[in-house]
C-alpha positions as CSV (number, residue, x, y, z in Angstrom):
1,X,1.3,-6.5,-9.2
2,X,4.2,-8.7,-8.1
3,X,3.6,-10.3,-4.9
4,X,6.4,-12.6,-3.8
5,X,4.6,-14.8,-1.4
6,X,4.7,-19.1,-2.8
7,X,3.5,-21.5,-0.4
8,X,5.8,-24.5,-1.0
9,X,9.3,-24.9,-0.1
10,X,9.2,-28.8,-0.3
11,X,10.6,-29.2,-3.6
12,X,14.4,-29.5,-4.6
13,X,15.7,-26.3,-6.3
14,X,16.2,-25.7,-9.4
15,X,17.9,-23.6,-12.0
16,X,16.2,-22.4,-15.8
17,X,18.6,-21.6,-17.9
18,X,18.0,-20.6,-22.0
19,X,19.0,-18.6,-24.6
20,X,15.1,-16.9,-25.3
21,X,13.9,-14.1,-22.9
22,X,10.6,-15.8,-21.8
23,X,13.2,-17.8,-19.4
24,X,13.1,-15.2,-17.1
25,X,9.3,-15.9,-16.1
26,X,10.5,-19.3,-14.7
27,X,11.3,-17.4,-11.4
28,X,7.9,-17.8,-10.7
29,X,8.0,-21.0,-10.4
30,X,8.1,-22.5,-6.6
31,X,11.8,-24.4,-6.5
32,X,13.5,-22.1,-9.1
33,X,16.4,-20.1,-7.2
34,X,17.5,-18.4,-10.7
35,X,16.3,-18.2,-13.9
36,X,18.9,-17.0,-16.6
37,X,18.5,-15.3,-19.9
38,X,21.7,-16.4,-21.7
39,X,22.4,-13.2,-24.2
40,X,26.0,-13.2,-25.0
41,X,28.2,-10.0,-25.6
42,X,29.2,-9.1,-28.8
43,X,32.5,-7.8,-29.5
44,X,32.0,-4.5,-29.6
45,X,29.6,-4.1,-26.2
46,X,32.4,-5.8,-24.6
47,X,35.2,-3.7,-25.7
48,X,32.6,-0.5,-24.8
49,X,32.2,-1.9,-21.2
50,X,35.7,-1.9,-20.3
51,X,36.4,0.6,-21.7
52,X,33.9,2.6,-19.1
53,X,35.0,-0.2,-16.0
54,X,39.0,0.8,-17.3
55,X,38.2,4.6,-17.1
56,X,36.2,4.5,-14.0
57,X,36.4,2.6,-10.9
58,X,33.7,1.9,-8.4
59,X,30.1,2.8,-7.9
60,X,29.3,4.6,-11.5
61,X,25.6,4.8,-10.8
62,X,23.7,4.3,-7.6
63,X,19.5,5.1,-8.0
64,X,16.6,4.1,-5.9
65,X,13.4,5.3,-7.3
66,X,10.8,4.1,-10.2
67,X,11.4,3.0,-13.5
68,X,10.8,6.5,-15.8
69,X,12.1,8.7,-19.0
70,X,14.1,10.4,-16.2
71,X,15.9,7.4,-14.9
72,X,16.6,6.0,-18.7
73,X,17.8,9.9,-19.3
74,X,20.2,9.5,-16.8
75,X,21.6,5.8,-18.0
76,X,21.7,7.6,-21.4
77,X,23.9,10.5,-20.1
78,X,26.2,8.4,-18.3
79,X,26.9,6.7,-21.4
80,X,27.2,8.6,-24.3
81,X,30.2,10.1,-25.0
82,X,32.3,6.8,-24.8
83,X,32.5,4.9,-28.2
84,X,29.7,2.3,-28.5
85,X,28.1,3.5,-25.1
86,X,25.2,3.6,-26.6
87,X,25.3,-0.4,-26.4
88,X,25.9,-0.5,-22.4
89,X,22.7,2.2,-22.2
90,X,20.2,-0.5,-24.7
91,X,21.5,-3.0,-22.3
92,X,20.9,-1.9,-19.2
93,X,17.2,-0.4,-20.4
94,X,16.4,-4.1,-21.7
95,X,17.0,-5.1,-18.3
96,X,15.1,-2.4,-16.9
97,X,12.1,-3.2,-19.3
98,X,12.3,-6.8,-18.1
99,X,12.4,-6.1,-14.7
100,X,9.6,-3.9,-14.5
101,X,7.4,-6.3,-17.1
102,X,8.3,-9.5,-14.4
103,X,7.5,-7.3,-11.3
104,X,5.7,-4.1,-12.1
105,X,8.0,-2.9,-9.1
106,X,6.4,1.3,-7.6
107,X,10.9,1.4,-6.7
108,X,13.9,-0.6,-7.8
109,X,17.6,-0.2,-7.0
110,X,19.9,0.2,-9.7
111,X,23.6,0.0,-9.2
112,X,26.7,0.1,-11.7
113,X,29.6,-0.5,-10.1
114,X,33.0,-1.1,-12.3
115,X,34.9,-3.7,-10.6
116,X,38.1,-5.2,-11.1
117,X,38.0,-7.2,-8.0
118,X,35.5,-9.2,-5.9
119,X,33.7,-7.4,-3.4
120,X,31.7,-10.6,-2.0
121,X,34.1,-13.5,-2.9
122,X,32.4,-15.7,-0.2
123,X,29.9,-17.6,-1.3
124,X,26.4,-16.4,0.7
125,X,22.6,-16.9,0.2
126,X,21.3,-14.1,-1.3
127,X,19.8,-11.3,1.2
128,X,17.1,-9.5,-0.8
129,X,13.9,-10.4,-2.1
130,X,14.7,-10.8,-5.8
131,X,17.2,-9.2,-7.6
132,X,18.7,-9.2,-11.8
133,X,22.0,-9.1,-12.7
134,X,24.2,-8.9,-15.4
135,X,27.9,-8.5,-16.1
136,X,29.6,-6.6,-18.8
137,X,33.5,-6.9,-20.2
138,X,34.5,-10.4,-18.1
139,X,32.1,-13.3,-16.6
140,X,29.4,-12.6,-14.0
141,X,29.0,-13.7,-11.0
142,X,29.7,-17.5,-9.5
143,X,26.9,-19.2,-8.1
144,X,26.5,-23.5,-6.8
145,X,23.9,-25.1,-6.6
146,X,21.9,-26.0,-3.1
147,X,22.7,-29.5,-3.2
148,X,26.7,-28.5,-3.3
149,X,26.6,-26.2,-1.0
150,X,28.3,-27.3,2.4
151,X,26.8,-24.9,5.9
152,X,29.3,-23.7,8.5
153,X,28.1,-24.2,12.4
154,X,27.4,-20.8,13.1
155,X,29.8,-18.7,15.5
156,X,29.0,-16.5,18.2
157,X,30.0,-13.8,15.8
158,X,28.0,-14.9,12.5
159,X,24.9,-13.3,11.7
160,X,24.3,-15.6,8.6
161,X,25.3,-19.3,8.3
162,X,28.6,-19.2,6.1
163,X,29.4,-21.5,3.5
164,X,32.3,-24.0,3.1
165,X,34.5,-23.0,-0.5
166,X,33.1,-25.0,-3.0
167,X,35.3,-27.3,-5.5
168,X,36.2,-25.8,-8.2
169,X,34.3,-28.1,-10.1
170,X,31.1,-27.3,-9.1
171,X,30.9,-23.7,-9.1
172,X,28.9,-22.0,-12.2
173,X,29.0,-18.3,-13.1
174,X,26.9,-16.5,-15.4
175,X,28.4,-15.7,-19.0
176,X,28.9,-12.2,-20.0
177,X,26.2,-10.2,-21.2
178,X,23.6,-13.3,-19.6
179,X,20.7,-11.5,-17.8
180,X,20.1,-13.6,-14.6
181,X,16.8,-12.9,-12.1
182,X,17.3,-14.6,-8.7
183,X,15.8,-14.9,-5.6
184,X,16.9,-14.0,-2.3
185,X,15.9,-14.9,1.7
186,X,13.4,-12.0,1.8
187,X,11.1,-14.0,-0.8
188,X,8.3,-14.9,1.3
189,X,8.5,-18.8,2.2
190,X,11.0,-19.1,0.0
191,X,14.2,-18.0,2.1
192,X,15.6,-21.8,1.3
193,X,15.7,-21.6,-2.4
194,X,17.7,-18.6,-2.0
195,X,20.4,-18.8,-4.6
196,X,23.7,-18.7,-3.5
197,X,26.3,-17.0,-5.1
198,X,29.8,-15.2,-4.8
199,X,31.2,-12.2,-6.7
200,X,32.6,-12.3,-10.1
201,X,36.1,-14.1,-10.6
202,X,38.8,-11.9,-11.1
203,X,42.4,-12.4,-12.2
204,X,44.8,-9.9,-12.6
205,X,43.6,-6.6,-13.8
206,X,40.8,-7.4,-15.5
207,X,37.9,-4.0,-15.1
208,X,34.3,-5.1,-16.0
209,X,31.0,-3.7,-15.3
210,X,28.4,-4.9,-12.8
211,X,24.6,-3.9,-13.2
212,X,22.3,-5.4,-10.4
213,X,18.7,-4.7,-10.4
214,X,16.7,-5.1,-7.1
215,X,13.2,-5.2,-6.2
216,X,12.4,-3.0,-3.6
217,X,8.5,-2.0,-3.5
């Protein structure tokens, strides 16, 4: 059973990053604030995803429950009358399969939002305990790495330390169709490894869809 308590914090951060799935287990490791399953999009579950993000804006699917037949029922549903939807439902149940085979979470949170501008364009540390995410039709979200990362004094209004705009130059983002686990704050003793991130870039009308994961119990 997943039980996100490490004891050391006294390592510099780091960042896994490979094109084969076991990848993802890396999260485990003390200092790793992501760990990224590089899986490019082919052509035509690109063209399938914003197709759906074109047709639909906002949340598409909201669910906070366990991973069953009744939840992957429902992905199927929302899916399959759009041409190649069947290729946004396999990916979003292989993320759901690895999820629940790095965590064995009792409830998740699943959103699908289509977006076709950025809803958290600030760059934050990460709030939750852990949480995977994955991008479909455009790049995912932008993320630096601790050592870039510049902390604001805090004002009498902040709740949360903000974070200076990075250079452009060091500012990564996840590729589309890349399956990305990362931790948040609410990882025990690990609330400095915390990745930090910023929504997807936009420019122009450009619909994608966003599937986040999170780990909830």
């Amino acid at each position: 059973m997943f039980s996100p308590q490490l004891t050391s914090v006294t390592h510099q951060a780091c960042y896994p990053i490979d094109n084969n799935a076991h990848i993802l287990s890396e999260i485990y490791q003390r200092n790793a604030a992501l760990a990224c399953y590089c899986c490019p999009a082919n052509w035509a579950l690109s063209q399938a995803a914003k197709k759906v993000a074109t047709a639909q804006t906002g949340e598409i699917l909201r669910y906070q429950g366990k991973v069953d037949n009744d939840l992957a029922k429902q992905i199927d549903e929302l899916f399959q009358t759009s041409t190649h939807g069947n290729l946004i439902t396999n990916h979003v149940m292989l993320m759901l399969d690895m999820f629940n085979t790095l965590f064995e979470p009792k409830e998740i949170g699943l959103r699908i939002l289509s977006c076709d501008h950025a809803h958290s364009p600030a760059f934050h540390q990460n709030q939750m305990i852990v949480r995977m995410a994955s991008t479909l039709g455009g790049t995912g979200e932008q993320w630096i790495t601790h050592q870039d990362a510049t902390f604001l004094p805090m004002q009498a209004t902040d709740t949360r330390h903000r974070i200076k705009q990075p250079e452009p130059a060091v500012i990564n983002h996840f590729c589309e169709g890349d399956i990305a686990v990362y931790k948040g704050t609410n990882w025990i003793d690990q609330e400095v490894h915390a990745l930090i991130s910023a929504s997807p870039e936009f420019k122009g009308h450009d619909p994608r869809l966003c599937i986040y994961i999170d780990f909830l119990a």
